[in-house]
N, C-alpha and C positions, 0 to 999 in steps of 0.2 A: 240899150243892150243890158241884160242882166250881169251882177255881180261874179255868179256865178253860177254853170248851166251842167247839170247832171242829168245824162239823159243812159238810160238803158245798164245803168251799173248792177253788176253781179261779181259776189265775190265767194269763192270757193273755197271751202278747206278739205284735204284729204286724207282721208281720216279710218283706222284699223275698221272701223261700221260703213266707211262706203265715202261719197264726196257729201258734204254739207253745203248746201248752198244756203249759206245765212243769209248774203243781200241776193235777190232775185228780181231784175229788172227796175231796179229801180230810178226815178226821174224824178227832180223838181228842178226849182229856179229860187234863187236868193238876189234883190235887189241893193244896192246900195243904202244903207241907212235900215233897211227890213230886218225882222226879226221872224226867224221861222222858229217853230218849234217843234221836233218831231214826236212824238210820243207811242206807247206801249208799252207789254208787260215786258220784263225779262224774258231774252231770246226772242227778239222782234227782231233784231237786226240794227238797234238805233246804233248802238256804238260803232260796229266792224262798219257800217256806213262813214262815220267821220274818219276813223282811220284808213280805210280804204281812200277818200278825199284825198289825203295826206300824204297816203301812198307808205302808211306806217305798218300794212299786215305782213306777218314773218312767211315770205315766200323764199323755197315753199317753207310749211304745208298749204299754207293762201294762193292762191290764184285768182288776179283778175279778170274774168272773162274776154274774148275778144266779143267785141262791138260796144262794150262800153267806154263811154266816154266822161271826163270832168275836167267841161272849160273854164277859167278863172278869167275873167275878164277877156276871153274870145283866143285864150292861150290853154291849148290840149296838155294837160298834166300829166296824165297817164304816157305820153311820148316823150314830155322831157327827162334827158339823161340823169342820172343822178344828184350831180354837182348840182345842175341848175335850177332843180328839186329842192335841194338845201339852204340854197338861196329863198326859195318863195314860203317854206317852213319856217314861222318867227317873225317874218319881216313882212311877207305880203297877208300870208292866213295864218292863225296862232289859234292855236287850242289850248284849255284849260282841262285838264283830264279831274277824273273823279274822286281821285284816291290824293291828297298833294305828298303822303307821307312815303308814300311812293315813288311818287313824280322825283318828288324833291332830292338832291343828293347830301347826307346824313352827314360828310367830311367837307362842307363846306358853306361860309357863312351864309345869308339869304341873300343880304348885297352882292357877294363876290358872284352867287349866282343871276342876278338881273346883270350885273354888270358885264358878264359873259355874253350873253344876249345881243347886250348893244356893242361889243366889242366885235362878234364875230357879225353881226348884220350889217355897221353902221360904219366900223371901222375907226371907233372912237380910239383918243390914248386915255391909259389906264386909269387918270385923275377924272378926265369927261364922265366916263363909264360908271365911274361908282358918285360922281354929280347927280348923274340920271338915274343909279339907285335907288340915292337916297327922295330924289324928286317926285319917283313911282312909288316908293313907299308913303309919303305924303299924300298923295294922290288915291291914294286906296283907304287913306284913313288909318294908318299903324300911328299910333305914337310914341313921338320921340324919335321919329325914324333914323337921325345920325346913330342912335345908341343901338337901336334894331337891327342896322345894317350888318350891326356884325357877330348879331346870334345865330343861332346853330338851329335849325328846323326843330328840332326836341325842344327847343327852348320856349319857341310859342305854344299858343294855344291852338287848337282846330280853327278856329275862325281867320285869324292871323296870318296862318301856313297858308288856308285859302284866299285871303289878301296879298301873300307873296306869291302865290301862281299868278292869280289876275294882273299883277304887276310884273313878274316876269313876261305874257303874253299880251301887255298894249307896251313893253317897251319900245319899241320900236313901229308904235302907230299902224298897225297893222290894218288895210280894209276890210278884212275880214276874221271876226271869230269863233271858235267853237269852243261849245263851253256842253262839256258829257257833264253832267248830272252835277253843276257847279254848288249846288247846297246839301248833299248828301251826308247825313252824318253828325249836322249842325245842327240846335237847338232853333228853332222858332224865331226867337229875336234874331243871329247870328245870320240866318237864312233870309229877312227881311230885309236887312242892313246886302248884304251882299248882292239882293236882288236889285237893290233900289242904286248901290254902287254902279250896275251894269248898265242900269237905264240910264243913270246922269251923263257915265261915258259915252255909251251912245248915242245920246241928243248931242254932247261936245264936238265928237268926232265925225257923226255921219257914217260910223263904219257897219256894217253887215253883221249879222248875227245866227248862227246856229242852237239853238238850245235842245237839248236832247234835256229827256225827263220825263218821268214816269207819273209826275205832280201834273194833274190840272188844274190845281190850284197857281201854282206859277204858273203856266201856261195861259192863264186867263189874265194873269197879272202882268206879263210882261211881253206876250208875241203877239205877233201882228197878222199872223197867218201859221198853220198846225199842219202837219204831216200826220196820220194815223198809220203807224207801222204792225202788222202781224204777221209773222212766218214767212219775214224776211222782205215782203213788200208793203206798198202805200195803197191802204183799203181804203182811205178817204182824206180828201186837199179840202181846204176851206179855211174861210177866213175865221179869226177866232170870233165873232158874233156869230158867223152861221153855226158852229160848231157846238157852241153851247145852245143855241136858239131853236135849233133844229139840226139834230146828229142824223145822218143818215141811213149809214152801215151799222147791221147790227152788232158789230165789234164795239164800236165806237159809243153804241148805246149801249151796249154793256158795260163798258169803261165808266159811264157817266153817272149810272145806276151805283155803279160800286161808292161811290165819292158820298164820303159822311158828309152827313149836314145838321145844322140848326134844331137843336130842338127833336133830333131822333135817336138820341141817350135809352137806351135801354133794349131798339129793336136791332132785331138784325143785318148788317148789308146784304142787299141782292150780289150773288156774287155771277161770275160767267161757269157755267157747267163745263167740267172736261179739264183737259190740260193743253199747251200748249204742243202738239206734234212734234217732231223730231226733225229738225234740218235734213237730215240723211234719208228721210222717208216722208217728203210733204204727201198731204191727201190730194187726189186728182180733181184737177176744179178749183171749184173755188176752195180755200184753204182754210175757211173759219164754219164749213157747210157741219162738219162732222160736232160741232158745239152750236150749232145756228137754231134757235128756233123756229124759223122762216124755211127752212132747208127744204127742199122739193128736188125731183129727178131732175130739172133740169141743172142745177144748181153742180152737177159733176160734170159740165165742163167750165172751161176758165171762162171767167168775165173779166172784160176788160174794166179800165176804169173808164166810166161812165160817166158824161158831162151830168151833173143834179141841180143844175142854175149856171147863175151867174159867179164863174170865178171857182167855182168847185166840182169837185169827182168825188164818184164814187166805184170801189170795184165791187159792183153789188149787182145781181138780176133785177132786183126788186126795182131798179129806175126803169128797168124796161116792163116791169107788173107790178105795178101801183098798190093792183088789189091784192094783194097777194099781205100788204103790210099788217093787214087787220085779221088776218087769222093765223096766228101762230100755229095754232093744234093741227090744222090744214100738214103740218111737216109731217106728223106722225102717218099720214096718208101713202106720202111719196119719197119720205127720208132718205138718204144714201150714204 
């Protein structure tokens, strides 16, 4: 049985332009020990996905669809009552959100914050609690962590604060983590070290992993299977070797094309034509047709996602017309 099973999630915002439907149907599966990674541009839908998870969107203006579903080990989320909701926030699934200067709270030490964590999940007394502060601070690589424990988030650096999130979110051993855009912001080295943090934890612990990120460079570094997210759904599943090996969706190969390399110092990135569409106003069909250079009349109704092998989808006509890959200009024929 999987970790965790999301099947058919949409999430709604209502809004003065009409309802946004940022998440739109959407399904995967996260195994014990697995690393997914979902990726796309901004306004794909990755984030309002985890927090939807969580059950963290401000409803309203959010609304969770009826018929979807997010079971956590074969337990419906979406129908647990509050309380018991609270309970599985921190202690069963933890996320690491984007921003920690944010996250963080400004009037209270880093310790006193980990130690809240384990006090309110674990039920530690107050001496346990900040034990396990300072032990998670260790554990993440701060040093000197007795003396850390009782700075003030202004006090570190970027790298640090996002060392005290990751240690706030495995305090309490969590099976499952989300980590939205966990190196954002961070310098290169700071962004390595941090990557490489998440993988040690996870080969220790065995726990499940989300990684949202816009980088295919982490995502080739560190996931074991890729979500391709646009305009609120998953255009293409596959394992991270099919994905870089062979992209399917021309989303996806658009994404791949953009990604600077080696030794191409001076020319320009291919970029994806267009813009990304407006929640309140998706295009009928497929939702990438109107930026596609593949795009033909049929391509305005929806495609499902499409078995493209073994272990991957695509939501693309083209698995059902092969031929169809080889002549891009063929759109200008029948575009829509």
């Amino acid at each position: 049985m999987s970790l965790l099973e999301v099947s058919n999630l949409s999430a709604l915002f209502h809004t003065d332009g009409g309802i946004a439907r940022a998440v739109d149907g959407v399904s995967f599966t996260v195994a014990a020990g697995e690393v997914l990674g979902i990726v796309g541009e901004s306004g794909s839908g990755k984030s309002v996905t985890s927090l939807a998870i969580l059950r963290l969107l401000p409803i309203p203006p959010a609304e969770i669809a009826p018929g979807s579903s997010v079971r956590f080990r074969g337990r419906e989320l979406l129908a647990l009552p509050e309380r018991e909701m609270r309970a599985v926030r921190g202690n069963d699934i933890a996320m690491i959100f984007q921003e920690p200067m944010t996250s963080l709270n400004p009037v209270f030490t880093v310790g006193e914050q980990i130690a809240e964590a384990v006090r309110l999940h674990r039920r530690s007394t107050a001496a346990e609690a900040r034990a396990r502060a300072i032990e998670m601070l260790r554990l993440v690589g701060i040093p000197d962590p007795e003396e850390r424990a009782r700075s003030y988030p202004h006090q570190l650096s970027g790298g640090q604060r996002q060392r005290v999130m990751i240690a706030i979110a495995l305090s309490c051993e969590p099976d499952l983590l989300i980590a939205d855009e966990p190196t954002t912001a961070l310098d290169v080295t700071i962004q390595a070290q941090i990557l490489e943090l998440l993988r040690e934890i996870r080969t220790r612990t065995g726990m499940g992993m989300i990684l949202i990120t816009h980088d295919l460079g982490v995502v080739a570094e560190t996931c074991d299977r890729v979500a391709v997210m646009y305009a609120g759904r998953i255009v293409e599943e596959a394992t991270v070797a099919q994905l870089f090996e062979d992209p399917r969706h021309p989303y996806t190969q658009g994404l791949l094309r953009a990604v600077p390399r080696l030794g191409s110092a001076g020319r320009a990135l291919a970029g994806i034509p267009g813009t990304v569409p407006s929640a309140t106003s998706w295009p009928s069909g497929c939702r990438f047709r109107t930026r596609c250079p593949f795009a033909w009349e049929t391509c305005a109704s929806e495609p499902p996602l499409l078995e493209a092998g073994v272990g991957r989808r695509s939501r693309c006509w083209l698995e059902q017309h092969p031929d169809r890959r080889h002549a891009p200009a063929a759109a200008s024929e029948g575009s829509v």
